[in-house]
VODODREN-595699 format. One line per field, with one value per residue: residue in one letter; chain; x, y, z of N, C-alpha, C, O in turn. Coordinates in steps of 0.02 Angstrom, whole numbers. Layout:
// residues N
r = (A, ...)
c = (A, ...)
nc1 = (X, ...)
nc2 = (Y, ...)
nc3 = (Z, ...)
cac1 = (X, ...)
cac2 = (Y, ...)
cac3 = (Z, ...)
cc1 = (X, ...)
cc2 = (Y, ...)
cc3 = (Z, ...)
oc1 = (X, ...)
oc2 = (Y, ...)
oc3 = (Z, ...)
***
This chain:
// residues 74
r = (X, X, X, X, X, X, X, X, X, X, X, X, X, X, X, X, X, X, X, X, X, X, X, X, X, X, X, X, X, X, X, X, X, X, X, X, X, X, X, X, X, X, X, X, X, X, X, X, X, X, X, X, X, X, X, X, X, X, X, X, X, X, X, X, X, X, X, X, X, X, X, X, X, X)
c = (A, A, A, A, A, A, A, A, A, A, A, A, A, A, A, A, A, A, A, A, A, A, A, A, A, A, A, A, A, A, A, A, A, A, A, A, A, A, A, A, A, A, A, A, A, A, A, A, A, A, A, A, A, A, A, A, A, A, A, A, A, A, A, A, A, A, A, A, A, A, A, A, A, A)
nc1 = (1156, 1041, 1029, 1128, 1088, 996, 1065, 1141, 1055, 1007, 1119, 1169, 1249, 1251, 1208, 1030, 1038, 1149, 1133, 1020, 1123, 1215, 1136, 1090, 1201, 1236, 1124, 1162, 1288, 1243, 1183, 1302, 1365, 1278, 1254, 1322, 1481, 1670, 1785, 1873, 1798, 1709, 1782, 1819, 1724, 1661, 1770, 1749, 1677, 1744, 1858, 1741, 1714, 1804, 1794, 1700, 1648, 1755, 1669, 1563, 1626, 1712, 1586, 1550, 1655, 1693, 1606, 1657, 1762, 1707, 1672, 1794, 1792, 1700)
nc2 = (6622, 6546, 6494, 6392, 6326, 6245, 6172, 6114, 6022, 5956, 5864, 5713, 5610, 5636, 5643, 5655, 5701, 5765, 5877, 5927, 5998, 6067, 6152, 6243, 6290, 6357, 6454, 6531, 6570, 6650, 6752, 6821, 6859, 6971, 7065, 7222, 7235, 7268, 7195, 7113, 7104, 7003, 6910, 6842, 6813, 6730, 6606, 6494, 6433, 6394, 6295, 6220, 6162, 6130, 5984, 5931, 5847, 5844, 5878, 5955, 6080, 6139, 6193, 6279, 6359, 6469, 6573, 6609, 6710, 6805, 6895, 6967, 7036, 7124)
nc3 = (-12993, -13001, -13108, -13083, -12969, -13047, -13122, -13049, -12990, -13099, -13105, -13101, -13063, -12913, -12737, -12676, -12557, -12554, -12673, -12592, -12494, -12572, -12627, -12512, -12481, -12578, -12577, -12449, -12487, -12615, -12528, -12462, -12570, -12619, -12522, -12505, -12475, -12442, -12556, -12485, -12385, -12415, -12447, -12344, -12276, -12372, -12395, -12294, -12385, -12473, -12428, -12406, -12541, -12583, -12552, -12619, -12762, -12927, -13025, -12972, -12908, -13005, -13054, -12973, -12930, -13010, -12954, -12843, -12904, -12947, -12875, -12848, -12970, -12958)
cac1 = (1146, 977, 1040, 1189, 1045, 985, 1124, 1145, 983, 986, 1169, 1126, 1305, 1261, 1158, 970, 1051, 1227, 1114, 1011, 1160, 1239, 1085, 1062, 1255, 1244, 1092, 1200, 1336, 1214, 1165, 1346, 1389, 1223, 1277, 1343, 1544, 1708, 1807, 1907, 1764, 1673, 1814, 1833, 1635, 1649, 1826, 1744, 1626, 1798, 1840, 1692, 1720, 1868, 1766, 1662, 1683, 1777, 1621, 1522, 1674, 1733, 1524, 1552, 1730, 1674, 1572, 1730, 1791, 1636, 1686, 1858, 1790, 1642)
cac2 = (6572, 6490, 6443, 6352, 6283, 6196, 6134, 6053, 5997, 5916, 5795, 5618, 5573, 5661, 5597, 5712, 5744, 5806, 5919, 5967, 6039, 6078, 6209, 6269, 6330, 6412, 6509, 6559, 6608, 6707, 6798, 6850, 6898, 6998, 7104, 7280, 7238, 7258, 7123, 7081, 7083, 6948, 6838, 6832, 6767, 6655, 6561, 6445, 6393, 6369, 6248, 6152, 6152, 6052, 5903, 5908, 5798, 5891, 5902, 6013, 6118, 6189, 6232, 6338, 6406, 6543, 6618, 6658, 6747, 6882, 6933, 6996, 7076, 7193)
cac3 = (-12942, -12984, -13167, -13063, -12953, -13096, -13151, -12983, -12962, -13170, -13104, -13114, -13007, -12838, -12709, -12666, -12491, -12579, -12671, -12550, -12453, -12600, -12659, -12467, -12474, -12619, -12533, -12413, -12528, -12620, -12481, -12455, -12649, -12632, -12493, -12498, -12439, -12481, -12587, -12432, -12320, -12455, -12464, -12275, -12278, -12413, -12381, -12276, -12439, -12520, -12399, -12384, -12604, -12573, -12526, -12675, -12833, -12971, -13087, -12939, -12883, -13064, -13085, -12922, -12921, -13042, -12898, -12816, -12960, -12950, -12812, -12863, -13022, -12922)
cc1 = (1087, 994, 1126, 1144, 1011, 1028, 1127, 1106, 970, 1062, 1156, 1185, 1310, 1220, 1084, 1014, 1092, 1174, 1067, 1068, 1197, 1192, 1083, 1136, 1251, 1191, 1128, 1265, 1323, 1188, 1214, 1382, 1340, 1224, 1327, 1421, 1607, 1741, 1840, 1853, 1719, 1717, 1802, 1778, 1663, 1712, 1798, 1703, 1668, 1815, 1814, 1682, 1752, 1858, 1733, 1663, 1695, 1726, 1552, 1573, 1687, 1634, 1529, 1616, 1727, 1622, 1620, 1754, 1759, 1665, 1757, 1850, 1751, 1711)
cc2 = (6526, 6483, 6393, 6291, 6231, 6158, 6074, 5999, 5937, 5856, 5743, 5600, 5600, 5639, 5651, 5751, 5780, 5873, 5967, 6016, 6068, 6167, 6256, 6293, 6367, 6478, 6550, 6600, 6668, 6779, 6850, 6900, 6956, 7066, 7153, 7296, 7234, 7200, 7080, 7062, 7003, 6893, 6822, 6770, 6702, 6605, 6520, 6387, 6375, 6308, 6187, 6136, 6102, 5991, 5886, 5861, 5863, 5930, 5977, 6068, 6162, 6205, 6296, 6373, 6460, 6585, 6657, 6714, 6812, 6910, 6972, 7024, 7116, 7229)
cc3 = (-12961, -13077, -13138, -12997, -12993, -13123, -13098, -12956, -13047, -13148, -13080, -13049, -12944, -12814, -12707, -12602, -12520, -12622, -12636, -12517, -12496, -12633, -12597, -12458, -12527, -12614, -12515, -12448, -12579, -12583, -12484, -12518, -12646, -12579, -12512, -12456, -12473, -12493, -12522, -12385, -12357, -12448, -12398, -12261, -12304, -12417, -12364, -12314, -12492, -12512, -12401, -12483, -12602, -12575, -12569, -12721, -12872, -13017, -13030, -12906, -12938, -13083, -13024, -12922, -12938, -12990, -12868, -12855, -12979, -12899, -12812, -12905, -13007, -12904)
oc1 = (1085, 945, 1168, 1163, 999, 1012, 1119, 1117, 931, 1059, 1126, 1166, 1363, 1180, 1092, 1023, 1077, 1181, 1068, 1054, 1228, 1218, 1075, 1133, 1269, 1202, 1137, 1283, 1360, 1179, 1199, 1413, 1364, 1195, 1379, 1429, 1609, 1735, 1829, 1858, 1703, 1696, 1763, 1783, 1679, 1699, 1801, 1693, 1649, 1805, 1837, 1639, 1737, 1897, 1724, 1701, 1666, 1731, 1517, 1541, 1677, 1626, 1512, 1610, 1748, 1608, 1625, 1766, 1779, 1679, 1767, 1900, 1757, 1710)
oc2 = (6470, 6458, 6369, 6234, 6176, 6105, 6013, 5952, 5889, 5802, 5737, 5580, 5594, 5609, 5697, 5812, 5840, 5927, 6028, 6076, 6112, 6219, 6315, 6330, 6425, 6535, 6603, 6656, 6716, 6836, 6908, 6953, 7004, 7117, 7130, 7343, 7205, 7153, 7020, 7013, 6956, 6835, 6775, 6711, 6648, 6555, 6477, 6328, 6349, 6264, 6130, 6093, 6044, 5947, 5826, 5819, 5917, 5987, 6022, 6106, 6222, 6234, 6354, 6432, 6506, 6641, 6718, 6767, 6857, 6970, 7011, 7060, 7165, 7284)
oc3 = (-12936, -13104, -13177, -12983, -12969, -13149, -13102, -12917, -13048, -13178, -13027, -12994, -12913, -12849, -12748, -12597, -12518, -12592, -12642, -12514, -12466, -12652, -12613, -12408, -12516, -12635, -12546, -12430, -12589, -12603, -12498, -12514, -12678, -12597, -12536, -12418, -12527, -12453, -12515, -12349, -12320, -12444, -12395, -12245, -12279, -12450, -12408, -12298, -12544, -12553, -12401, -12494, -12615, -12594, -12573, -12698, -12863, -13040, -13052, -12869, -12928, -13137, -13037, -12907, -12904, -13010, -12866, -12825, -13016, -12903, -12765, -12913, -13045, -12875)
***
């Protein structure tokens, strides 16, 4: 997570706010990967950070998608 914070925080084509909210969900999504639950109970959480992916631009969506993907290999 905080070498994907950098990443986010080094893209020239997003706005400060877009990363602001962009760094303060992936908090939150850390929180949830970081927790002690099963795979089903994780996705349940984090769907709605799938979601709100959707809306992204392509170049900040495929840096996060692989988050999802941890969560099915724990």
């Amino acid at each position: 997570f905080t070498d994907l914070r950098l990443e986010i925080g080094m893209m020239e084509n997003i706005s400060k706010y877009e990363k602001d909210e962009i760094i303060e969900k992936l908090g939150e999504m850390e929180e949830i990967c970081s927790q002690v639950l099963f795979k089903r109970q994780k996705w349940e959480l984090m769907r709605e950070y799938l979601v709100w992916l959707s809306g992204k631009d392509v170049d900040v969506a495929f840096r996060i998608l692989p988050i999802f993907l941890k969560i099915y290999k724990k």
